[in-house]
C-alpha positions as CSV (number, residue, x, y, z in Angstrom):
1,X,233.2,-141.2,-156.8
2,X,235.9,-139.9,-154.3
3,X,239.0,-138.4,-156.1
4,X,242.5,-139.7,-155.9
5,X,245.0,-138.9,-153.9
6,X,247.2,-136.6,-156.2
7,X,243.8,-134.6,-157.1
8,X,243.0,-134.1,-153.3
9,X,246.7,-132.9,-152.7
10,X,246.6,-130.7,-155.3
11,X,243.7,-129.1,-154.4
12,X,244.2,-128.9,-150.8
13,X,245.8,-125.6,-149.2
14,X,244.0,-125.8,-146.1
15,X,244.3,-128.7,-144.2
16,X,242.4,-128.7,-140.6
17,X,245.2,-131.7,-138.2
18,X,242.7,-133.3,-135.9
19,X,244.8,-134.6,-133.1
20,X,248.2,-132.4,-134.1
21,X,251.1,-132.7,-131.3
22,X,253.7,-130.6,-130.3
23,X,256.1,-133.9,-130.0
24,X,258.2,-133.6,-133.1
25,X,259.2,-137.6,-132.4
26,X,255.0,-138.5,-133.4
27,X,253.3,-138.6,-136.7
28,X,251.4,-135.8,-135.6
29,X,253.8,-133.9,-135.0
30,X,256.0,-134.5,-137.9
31,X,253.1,-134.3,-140.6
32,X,251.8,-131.4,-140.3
33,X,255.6,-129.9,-140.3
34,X,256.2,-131.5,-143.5
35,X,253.2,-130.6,-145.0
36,X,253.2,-127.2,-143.6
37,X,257.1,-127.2,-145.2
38,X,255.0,-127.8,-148.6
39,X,253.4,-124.8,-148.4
40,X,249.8,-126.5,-147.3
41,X,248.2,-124.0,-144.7
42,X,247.8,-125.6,-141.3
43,X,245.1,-125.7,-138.8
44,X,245.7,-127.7,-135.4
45,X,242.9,-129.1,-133.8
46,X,244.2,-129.7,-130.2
47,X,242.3,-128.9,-126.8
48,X,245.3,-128.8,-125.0
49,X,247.1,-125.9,-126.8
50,X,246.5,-122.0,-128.0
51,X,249.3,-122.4,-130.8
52,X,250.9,-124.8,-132.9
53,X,253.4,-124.1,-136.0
54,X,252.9,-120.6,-135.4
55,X,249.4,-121.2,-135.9
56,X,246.5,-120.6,-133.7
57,X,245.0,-123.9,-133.0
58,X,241.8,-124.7,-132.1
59,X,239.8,-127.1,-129.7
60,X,237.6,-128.8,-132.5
61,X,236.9,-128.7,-136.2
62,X,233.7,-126.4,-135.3
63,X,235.7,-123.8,-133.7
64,X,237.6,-123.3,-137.0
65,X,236.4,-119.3,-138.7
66,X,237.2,-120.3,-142.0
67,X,236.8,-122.8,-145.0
68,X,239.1,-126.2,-144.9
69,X,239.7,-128.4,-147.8
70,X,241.2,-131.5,-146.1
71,X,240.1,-132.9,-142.5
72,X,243.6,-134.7,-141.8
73,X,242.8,-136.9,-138.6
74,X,245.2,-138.1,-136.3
75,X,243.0,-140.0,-134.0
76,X,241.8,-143.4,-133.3
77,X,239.2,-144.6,-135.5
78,X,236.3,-144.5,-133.0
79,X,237.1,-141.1,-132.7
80,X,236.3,-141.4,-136.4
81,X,232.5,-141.0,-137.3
82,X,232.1,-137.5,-134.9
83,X,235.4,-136.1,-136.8
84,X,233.1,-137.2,-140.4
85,X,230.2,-135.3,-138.9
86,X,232.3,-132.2,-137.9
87,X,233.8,-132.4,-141.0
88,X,230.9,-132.4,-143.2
89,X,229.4,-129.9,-140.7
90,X,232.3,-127.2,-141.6
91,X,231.9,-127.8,-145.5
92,X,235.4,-129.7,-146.0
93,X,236.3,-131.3,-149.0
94,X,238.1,-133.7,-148.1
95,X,238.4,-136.1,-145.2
96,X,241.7,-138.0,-144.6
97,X,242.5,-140.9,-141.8
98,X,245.7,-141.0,-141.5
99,X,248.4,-144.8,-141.9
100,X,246.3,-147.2,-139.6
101,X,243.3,-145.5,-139.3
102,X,240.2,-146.9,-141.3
103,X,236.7,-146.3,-140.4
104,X,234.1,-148.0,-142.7
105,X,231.7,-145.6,-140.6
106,X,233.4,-142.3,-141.5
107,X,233.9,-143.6,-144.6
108,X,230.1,-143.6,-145.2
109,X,229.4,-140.4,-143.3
110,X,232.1,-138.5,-145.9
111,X,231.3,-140.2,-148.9
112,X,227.2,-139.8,-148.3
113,X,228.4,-136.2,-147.9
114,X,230.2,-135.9,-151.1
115,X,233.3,-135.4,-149.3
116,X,236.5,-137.0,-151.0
117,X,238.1,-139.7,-148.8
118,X,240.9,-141.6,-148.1
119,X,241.9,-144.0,-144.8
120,X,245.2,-145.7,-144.0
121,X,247.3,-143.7,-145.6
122,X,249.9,-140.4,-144.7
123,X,249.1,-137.4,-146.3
124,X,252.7,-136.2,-145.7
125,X,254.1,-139.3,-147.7
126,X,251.9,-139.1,-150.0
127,X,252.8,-135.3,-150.6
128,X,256.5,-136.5,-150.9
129,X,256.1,-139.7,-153.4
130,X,253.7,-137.1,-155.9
131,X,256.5,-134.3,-155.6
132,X,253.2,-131.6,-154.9
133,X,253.9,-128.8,-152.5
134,X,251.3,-125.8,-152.7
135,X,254.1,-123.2,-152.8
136,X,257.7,-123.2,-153.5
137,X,259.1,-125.0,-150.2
138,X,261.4,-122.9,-148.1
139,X,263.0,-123.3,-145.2
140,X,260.8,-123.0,-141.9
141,X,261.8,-123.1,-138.0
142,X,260.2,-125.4,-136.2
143,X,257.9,-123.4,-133.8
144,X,255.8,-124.7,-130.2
């Protein structure tokens, strides 16, 4: 049985952003702000760029050198089932769609996995509403 949402928060501190943007005006670039903000450590997982954040990002979940609790996934859902795979691949705990993403694919892919999931919700919001920040937030300038 997948955990809730205020477990997987609080034991997330690395959180891998499949599809993470440099545009501060998208989700996916506002999110992973936020949660990096929180004190979660960040990973982007974008093709198109070298850093994100102030964080080396990376082309895909498999290029990713060290453990991740939470696959956060800011891509359409039949991008869905390959991020699962990837995800289960790297030994996450945790796989995350993002608000408007479900995947009843993924879903089995994770959960047959013994991945904790959870689809169609923001993992930024959701850090907010539960008050849980991984460290004591300070202030942090927005960086390409």
């Amino acid at each position: 049985m997948s955990r809730s949402v205020r477990e997987i928060l609080e034991y997330a501190r690395t959180v891998a952003v499949v599809g993470a943007s440099r545009d501060p005006s998208k989700p996916s670039g506002k999110i992973p702000y936020l949660l990096q903000h929180r004190g979660f450590r960040i990973i982007p997982i974008n093709p198109n760029v070298e850093t994100m954040l102030g964080e080396r990002a990376y082309p895909s979940l498999l290029d990713i050198p060290e453990p991740v609790d939470v696959v956060d996934v800011f891509r359409p859902a039949d991008d869905a089932p390959e991020i699962a795979r990837q995800a289960v691949a790297i030994g996450a705990r945790a796989l995350w769609l993002q608000l408007g993403i479900v995947s009843a694919e993924a879903r089995a892919i994770a959960e047959a996995a013994g991945l904790d999931y959870v689809e169609d919700t923001c993992m930024g919001r959701e850090a907010v509403r539960l008050h849980i920040a991984q460290t004591p937030m300070v202030r942090l300038s927005r960086q390409a």
